[in-house]
SERO-4910 file (N, C-alpha, C, O; in steps of 0.05 Angstrom, whole numbers):
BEGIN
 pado doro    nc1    nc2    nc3   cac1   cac2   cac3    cc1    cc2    cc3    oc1    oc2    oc3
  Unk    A   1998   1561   2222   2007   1584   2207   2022   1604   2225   2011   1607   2247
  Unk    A   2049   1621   2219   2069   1635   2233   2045   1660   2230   2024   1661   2218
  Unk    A   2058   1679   2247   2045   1698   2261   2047   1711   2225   2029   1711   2207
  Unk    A   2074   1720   2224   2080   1735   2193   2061   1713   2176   2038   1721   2177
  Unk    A   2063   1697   2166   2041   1690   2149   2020   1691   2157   2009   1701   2137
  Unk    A   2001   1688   2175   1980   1708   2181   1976   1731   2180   1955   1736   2169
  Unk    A   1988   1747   2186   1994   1783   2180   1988   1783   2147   1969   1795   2137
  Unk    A   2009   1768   2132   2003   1768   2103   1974   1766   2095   1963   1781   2079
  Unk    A   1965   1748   2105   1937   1736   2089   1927   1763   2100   1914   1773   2082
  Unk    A   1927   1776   2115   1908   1795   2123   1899   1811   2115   1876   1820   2115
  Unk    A   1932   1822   2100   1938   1846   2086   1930   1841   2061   1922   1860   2048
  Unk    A   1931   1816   2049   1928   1810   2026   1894   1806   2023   1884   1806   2001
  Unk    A   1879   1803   2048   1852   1814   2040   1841   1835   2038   1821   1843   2027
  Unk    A   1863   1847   2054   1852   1880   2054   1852   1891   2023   1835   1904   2010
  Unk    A   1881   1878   2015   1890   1892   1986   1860   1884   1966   1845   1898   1953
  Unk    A   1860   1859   1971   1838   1846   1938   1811   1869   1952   1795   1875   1934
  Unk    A   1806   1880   1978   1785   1882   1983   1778   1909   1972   1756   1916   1964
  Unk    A   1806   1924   1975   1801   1958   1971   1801   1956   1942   1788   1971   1928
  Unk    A   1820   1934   1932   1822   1937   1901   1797   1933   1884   1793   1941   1860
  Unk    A   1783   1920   1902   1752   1903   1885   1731   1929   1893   1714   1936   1877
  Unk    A   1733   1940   1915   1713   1962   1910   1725   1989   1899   1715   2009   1910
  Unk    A   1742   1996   1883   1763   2018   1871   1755   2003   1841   1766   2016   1822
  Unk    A   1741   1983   1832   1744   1974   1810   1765   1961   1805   1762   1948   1785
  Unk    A   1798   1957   1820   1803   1949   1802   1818   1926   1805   1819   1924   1829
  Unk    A   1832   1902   1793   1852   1879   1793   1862   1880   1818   1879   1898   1820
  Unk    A   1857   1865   1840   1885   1855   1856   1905   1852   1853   1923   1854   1869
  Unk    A   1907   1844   1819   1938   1841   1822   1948   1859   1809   1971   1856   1802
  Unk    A   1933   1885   1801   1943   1914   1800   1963   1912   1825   1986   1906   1818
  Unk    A   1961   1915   1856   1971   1928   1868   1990   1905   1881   1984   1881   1885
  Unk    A   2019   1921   1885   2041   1906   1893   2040   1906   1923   2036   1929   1931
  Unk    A   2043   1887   1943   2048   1886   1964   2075   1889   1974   2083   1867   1982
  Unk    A   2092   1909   1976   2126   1917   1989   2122   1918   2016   2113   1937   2029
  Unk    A   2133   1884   2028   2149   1884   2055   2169   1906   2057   2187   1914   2041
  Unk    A   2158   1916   2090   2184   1938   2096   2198   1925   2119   2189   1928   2142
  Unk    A   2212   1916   2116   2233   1900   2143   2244   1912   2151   2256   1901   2170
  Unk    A   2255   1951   2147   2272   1961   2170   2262   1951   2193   2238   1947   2200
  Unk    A   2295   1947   2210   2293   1934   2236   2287   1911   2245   2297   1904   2266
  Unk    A   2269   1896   2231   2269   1865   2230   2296   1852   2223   2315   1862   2211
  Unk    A   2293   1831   2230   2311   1808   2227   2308   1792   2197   2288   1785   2185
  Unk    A   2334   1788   2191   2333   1774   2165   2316   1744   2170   2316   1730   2150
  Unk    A   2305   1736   2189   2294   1711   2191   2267   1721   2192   2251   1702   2196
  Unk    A   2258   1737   2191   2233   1746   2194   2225   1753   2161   2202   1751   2153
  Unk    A   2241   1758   2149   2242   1762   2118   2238   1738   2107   2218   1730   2094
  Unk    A   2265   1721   2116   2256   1691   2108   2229   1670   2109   2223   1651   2094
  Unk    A   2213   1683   2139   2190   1671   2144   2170   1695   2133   2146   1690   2137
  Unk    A   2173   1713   2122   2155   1727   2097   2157   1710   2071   2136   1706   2059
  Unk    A   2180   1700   2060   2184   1692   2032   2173   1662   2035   2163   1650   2016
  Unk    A   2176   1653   2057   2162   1625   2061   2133   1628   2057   2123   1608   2047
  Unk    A   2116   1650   2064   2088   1649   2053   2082   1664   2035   2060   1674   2038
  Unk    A   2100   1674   2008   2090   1676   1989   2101   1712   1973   2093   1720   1951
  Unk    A   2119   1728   1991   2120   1743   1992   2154   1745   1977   2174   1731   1981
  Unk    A   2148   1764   1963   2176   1768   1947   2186   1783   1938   2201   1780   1919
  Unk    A   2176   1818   1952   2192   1852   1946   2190   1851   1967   2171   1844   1980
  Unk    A   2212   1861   1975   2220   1874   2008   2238   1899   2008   2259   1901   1995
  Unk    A   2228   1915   2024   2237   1949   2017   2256   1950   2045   2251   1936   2065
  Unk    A   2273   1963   2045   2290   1971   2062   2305   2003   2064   2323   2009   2048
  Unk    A   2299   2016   2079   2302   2035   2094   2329   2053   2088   2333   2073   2074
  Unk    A   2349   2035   2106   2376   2032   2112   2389   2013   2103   2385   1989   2105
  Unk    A   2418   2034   2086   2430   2012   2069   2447   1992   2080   2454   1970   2070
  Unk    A   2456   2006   2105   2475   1981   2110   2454   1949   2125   2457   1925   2122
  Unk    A   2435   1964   2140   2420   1943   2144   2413   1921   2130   2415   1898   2138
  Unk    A   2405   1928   2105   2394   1923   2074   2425   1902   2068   2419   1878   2067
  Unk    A   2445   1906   2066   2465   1903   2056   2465   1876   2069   2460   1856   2056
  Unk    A   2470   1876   2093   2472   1856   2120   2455   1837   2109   2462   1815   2100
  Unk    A   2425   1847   2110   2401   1819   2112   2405   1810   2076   2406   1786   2071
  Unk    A   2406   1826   2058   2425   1812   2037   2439   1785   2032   2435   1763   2021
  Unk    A   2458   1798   2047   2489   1782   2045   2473   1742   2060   2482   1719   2055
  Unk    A   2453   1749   2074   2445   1729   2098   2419   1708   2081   2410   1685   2086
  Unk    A   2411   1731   2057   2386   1712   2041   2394   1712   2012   2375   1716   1997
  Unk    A   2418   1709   2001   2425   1703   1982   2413   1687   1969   2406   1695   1947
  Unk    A   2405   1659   1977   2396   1630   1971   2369   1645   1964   2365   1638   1940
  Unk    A   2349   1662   1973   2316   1672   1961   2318   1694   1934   2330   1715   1927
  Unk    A   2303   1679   1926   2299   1699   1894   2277   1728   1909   2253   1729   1905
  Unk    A   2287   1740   1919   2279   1763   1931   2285   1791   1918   2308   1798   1915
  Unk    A   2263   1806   1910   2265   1835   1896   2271   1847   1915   2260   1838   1935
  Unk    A   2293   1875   1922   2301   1892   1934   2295   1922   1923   2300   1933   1902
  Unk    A   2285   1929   1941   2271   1956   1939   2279   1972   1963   2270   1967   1985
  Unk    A   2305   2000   1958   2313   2014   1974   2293   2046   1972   2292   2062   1954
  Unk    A   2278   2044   2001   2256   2069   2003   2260   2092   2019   2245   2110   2021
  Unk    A   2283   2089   2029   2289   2116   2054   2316   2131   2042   2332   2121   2026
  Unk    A   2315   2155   2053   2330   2169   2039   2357   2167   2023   2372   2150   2032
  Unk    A   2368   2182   2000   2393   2173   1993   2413   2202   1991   2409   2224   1980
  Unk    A   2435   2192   2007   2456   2206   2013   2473   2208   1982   2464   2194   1965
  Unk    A   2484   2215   1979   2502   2223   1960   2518   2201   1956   2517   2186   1936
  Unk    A   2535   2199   1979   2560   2177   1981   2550   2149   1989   2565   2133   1999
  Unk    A   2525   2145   1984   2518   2116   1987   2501   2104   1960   2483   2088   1961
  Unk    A   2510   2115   1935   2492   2119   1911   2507   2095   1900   2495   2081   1883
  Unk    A   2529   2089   1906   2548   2057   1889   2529   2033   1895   2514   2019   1881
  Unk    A   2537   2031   1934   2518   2017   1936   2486   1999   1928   2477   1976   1925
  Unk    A   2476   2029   1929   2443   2019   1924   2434   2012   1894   2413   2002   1887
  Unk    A   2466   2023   1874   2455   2014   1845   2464   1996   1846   2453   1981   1829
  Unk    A   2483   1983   1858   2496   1949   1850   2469   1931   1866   2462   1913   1851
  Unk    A   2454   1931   1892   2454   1915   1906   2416   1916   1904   2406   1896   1914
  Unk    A   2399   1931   1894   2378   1936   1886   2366   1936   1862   2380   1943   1844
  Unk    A   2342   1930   1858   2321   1930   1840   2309   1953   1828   2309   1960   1805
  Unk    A   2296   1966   1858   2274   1987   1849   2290   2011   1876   2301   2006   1898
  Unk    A   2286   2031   1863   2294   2061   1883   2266   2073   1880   2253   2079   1860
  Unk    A   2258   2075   1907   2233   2092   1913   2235   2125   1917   2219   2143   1912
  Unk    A   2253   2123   1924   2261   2163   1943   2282   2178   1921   2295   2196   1932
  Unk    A   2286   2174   1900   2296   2197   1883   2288   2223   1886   2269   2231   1871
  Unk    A   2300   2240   1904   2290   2260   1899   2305   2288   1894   2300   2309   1904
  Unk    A   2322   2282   1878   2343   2305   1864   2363   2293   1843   2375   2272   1846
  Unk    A   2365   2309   1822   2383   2304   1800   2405   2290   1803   2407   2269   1790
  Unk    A   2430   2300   1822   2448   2291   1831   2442   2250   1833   2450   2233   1817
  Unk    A   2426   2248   1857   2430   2223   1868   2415   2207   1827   2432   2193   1816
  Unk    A   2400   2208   1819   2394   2193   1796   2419   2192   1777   2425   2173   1763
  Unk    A   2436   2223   1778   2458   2212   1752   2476   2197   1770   2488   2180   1758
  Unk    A   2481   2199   1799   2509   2172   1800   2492   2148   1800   2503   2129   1787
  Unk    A   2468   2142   1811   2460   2115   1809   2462   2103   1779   2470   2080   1778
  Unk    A   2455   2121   1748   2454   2114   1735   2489   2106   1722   2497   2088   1707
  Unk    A   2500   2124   1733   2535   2125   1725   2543   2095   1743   2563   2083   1735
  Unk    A   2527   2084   1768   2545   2069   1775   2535   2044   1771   2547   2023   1778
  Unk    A   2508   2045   1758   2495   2017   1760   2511   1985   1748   2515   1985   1724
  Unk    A   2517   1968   1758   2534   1957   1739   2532   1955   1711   2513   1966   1700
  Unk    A   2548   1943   1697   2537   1944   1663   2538   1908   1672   2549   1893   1688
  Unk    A   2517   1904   1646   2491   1878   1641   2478   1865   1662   2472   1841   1663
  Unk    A   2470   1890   1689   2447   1891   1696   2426   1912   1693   2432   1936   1692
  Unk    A   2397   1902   1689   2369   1909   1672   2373   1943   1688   2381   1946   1711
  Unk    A   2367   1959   1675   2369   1984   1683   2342   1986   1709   2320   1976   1708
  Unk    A   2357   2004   1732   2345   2011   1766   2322   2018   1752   2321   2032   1732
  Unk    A   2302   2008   1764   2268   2029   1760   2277   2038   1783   2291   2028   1800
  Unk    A   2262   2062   1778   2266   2087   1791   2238   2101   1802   2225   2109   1783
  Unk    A   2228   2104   1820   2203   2133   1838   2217   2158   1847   2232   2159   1867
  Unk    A   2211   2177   1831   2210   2206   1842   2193   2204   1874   2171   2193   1877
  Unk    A   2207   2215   1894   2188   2219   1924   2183   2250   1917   2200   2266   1910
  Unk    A   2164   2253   1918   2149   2282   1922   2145   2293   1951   2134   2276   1965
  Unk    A   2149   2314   1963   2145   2323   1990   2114   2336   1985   2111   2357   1972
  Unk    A   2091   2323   1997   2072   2338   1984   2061   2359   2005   2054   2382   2000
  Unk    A   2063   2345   2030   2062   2358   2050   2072   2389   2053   2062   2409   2061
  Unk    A   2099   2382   2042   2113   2414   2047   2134   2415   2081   2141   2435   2093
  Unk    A   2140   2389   2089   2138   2383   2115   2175   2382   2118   2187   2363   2107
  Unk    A   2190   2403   2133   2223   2406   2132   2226   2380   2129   2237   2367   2111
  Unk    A   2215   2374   2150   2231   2339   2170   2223   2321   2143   2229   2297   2146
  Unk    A   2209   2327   2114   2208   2298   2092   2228   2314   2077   2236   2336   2070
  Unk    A   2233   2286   2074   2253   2283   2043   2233   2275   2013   2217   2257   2010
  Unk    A   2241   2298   1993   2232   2290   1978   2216   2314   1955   2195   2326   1962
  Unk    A   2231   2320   1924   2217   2343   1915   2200   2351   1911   2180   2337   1906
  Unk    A   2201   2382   1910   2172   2396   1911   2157   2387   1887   2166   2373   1868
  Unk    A   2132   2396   1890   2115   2384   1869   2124   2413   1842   2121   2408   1818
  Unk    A   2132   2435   1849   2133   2453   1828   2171   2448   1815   2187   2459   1799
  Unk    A   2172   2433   1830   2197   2427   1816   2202   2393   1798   2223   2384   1787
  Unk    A   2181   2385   1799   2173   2361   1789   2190   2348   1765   2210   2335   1761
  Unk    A   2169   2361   1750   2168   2363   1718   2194   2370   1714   2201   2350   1702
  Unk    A   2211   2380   1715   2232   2380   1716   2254   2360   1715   2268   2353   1696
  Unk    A   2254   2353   1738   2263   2330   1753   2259   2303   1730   2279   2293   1718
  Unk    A   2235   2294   1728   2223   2281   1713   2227   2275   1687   2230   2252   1679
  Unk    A   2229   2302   1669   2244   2304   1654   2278   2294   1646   2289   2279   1630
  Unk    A   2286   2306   1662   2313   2293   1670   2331   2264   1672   2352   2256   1662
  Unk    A   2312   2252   1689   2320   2238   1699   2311   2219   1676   2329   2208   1663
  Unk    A   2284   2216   1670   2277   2197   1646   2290   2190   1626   2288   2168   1615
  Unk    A   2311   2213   1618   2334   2214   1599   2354   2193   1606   2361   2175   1591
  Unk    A   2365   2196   1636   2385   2178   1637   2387   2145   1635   2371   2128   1644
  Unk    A   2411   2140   1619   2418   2109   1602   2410   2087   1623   2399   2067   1614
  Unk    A   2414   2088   1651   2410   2061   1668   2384   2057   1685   2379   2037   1699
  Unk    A   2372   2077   1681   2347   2084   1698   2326   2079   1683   2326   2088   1660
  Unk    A   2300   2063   1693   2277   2066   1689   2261   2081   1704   2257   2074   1728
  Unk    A   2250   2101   1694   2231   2120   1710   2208   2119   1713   2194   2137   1707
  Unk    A   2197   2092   1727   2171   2080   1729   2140   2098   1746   2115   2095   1745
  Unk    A   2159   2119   1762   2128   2139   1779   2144   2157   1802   2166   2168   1805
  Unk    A   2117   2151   1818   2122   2180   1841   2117   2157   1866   2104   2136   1865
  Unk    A   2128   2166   1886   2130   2158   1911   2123   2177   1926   2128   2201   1919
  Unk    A   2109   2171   1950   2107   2196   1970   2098   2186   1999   2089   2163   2001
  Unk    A   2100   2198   2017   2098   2195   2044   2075   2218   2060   2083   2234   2077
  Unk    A   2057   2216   2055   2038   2242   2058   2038   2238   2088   2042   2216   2099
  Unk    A   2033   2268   2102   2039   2268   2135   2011   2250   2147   1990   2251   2134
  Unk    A   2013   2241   2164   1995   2227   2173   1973   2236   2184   1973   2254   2201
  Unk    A   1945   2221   2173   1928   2230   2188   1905   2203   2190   1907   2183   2176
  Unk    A   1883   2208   2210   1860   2184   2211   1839   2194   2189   1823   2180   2178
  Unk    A   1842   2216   2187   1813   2230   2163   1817   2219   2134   1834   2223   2116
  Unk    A   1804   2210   2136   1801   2190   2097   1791   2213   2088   1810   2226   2082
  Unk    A   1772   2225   2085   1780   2251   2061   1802   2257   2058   1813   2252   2036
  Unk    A   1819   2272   2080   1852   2280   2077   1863   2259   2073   1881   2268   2058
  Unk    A   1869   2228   2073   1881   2210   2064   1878   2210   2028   1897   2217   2015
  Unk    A   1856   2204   2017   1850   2204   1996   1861   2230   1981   1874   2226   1961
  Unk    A   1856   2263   1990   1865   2277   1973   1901   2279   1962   1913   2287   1942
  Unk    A   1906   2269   1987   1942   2266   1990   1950   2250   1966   1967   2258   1950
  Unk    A   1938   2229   1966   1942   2205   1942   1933   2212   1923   1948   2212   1904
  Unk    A   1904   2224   1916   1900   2242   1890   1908   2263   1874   1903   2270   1851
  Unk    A   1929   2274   1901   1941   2289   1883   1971   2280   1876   1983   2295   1860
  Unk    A   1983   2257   1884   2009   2246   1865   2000   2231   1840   2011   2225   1820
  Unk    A   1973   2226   1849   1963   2208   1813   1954   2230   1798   1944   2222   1777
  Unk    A   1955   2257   1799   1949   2270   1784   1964   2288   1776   1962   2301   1755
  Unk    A   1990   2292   1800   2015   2300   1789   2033   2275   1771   2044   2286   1753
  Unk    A   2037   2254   1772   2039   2231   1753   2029   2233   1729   2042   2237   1709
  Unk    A   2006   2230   1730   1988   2238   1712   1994   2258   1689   1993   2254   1665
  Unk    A   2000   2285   1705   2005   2306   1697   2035   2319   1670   2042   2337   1655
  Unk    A   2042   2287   1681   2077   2303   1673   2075   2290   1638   2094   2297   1624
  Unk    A   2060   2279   1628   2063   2264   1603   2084   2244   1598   2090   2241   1574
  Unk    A   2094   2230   1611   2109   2208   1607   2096   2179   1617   2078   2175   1633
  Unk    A   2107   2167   1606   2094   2137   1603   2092   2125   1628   2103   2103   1626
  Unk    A   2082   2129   1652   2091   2116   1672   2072   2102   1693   2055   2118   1702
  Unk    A   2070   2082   1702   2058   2063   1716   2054   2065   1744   2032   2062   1755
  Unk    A   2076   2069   1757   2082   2064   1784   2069   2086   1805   2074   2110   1801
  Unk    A   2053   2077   1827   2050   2104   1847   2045   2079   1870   2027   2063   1875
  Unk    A   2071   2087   1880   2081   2078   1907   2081   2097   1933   2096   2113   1943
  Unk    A   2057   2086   1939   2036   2092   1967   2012   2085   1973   1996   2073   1959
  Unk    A   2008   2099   2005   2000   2071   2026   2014   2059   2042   2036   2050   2037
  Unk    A   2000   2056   2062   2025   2045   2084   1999   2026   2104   1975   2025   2098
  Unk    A   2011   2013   2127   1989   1994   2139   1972   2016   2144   1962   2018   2121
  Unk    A   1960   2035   2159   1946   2053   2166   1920   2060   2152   1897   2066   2161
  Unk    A   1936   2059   2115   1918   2085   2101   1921   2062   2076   1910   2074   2057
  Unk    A   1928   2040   2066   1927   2029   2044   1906   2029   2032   1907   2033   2008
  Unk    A   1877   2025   2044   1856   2029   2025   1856   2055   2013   1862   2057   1990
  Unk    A   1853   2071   2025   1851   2109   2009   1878   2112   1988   1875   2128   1970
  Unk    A   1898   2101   1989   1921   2094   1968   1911   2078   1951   1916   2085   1927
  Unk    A   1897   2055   1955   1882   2044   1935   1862   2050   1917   1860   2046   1893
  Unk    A   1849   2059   1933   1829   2079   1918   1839   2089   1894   1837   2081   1871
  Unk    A   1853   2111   1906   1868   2123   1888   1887   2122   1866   1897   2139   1852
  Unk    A   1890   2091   1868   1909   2086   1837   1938   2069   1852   1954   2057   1837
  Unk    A   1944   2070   1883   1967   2060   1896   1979   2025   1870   1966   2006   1864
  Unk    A   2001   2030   1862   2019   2005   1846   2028   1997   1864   2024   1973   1862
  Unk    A   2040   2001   1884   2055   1992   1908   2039   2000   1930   2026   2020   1928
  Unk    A   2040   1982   1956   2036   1995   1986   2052   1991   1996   2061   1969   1988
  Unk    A   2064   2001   2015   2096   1989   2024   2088   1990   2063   2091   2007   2080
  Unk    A   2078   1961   2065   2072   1950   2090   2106   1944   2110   2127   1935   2101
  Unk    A   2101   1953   2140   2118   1940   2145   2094   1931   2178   2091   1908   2184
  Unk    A   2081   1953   2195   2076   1939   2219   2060   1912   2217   2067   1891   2227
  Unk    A   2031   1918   2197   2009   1906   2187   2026   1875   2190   2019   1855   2203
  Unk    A   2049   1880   2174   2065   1844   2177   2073   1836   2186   2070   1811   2186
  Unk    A   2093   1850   2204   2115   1844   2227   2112   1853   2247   2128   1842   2261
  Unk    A   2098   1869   2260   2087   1876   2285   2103   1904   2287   2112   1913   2266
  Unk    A   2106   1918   2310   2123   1942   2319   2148   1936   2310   2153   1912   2307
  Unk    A   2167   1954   2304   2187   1955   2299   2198   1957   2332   2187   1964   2353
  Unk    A   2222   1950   2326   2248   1958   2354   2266   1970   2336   2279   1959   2319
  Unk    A   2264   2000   2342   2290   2014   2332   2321   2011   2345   2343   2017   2336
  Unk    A   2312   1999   2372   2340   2000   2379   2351   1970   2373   2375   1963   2376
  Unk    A   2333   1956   2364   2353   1933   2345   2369   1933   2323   2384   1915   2314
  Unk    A   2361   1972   2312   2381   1967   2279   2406   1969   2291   2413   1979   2312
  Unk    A   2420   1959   2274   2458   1958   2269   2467   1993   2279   2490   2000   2279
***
């Protein structure tokens, strides 16, 4: 067994494990490969053991390992921030948008999505932290947002995404995640998705209700930043 398919099974016990004492379904919770900085062959030796959402960071990166795994029925999930002028892109070439976090970037994705492809699901990122250096709206500007965006024709507005600042304290892990399932929660719309958790903290995201965990070391080891494009 490859190193990456080992890493998988690992993660994938962790998942059934946190899920089974949280009460709930394993296959409640989505496992999202994060391959920024990996190699498109390292993706390929993820989909070889079983693995088939992979989140990506950076679009042109994303674009590249794309163009290279055409031949894999592979879900694309773009999670790091979105610029204005890169909003064509990520609606033609993606699935799911994790980091919506302003009006603007949801109406061009929805204006550019192609027509008779299934409308973008969509995650609001919430800054819960309060932290300059995240991207991602305030929680009192939410509902708002939410509102909004749910309206538009090409978008599915499936949840909340968030990146809570890091810590080892599982009480503070857990309240971070309890409070996007309860701002979710909160807003009255129909919605499923709460994408968070990361290798670190996925159980306390679980706990808490996590639809997605969006793994990248747990699978692929350290990143090399000076390998991206």
């Amino acid at each position: 067994m490859s190193t990456i398919a080992l890493n998988i099974a690992k993660v994938g016990t962790r998942i059934r494990e946190a899920a089974q004492a949280a009460g709930r379904s394993p296959e409640s919770v989505g496992l999202l490969a994060v391959s920024k900085t990996q190699p498109a062959a390292a993706v390929r030796e993820a989909f070889a053991a079983g693995l088939r959402d992979v989140g990506e960071n950076y679009l042109q990166e994303a674009l590249d390992k794309q163009a290279e795994l055409t031949d894999l029925p592979l879900t694309w999930h773009f999670i790091g921030p979105i610029q204005s002028n890169k909003t064509r892109p990520i609606a033609e070439h993606f699935d799911w948008v994790h980091s919506v976090d302003r009006l603007k970037v949801a109406e061009r994705l929805s204006a550019q999505r192609p027509a008779g492809r299934a409308p973008l699901n969509v995650c609001l990122q919430v800054n819960l932290s309060g932290e300059a250096s995240k991207s991602g709206c305030e929680p009192d500007a939410l509902a708002e947002l939410a509102r909004c965006v749910a309206t538009l024709p090409n978008l599915r507005l499936r949840g909340l995404m968030a990146i809570p600042a890091p810590t080892d304290d599982p009480a503070e892990q857990h309240a971070a995640f309890a409070r996007l399932r309860q701002l979710r929660d909160g807003l009255g719309l129909p919605l499923d998705t709460l994408s968070m958790g990361m290798s670190q903290d996925l159980e306390a995201a679980i706990a808490e209700g996590a639809t997605w965990v969006r793994i990248g070391t747990a699978l692929f080891g350290a990143r090399d930043y000076g390998a991206r494009p």
